[in-house]
N, C-alpha and C positions, 0 to 999 in steps of 0.2 A: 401510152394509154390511148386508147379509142373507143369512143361513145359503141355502146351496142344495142342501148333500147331504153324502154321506160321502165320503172320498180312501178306495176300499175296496182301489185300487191302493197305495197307501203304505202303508196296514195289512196287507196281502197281506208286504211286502218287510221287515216286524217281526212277522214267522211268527202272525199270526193266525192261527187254524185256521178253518173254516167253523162251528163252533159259536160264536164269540167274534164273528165275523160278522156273526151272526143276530141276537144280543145289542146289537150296537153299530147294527144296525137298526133293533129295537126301540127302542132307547133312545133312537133320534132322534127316531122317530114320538112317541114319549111327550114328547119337549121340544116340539116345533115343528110338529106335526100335530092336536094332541087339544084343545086349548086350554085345556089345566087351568091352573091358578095354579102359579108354580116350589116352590110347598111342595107343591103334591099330588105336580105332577110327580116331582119328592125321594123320594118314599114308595114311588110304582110303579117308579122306577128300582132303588129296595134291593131290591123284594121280586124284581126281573127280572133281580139283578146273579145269576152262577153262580159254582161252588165254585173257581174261578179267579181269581176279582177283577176278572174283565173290565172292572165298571164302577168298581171302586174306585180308580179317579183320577178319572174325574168325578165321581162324586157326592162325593167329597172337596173340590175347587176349588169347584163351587157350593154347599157348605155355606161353606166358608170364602170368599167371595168379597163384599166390600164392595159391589161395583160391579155386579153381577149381568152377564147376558148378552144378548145380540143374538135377540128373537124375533121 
């Protein structure tokens, strides 16, 4: 399996607004575009998450995650 993108359609129909968007953009490119280690990645994603929480279910699962993820 290999990541190929974001479902921006399925996050559109759970009222993402286009700033939460932009957000879950970034934060792709910073997992599977930059090629940092998943702990740097960890760090750019808190300081990218906004006053919403947009990223605060992922950067929660890949803190807590045994098994890490698909890069």
């Amino acid at each position: 399996a290999a990541p190929r993108g974001i479902n921006l359609e399925g996050l559109k129909r759970r009222g993402f607004d286009k700033e939460q968007l932009s957000v879950v953009k970034k934060a792709y490119r910073v997992l599977y575009r930059t090629g940092n280690r998943l702990e740097e990645a960890l760090h750019e994603l808190e300081l990218l998450n906004d006053d919403k929480g947009t990223l605060d279910s992922l950067t929660m699962f890949l803190n807590n995650s045994d098994r890490g993820i698909v890069r």
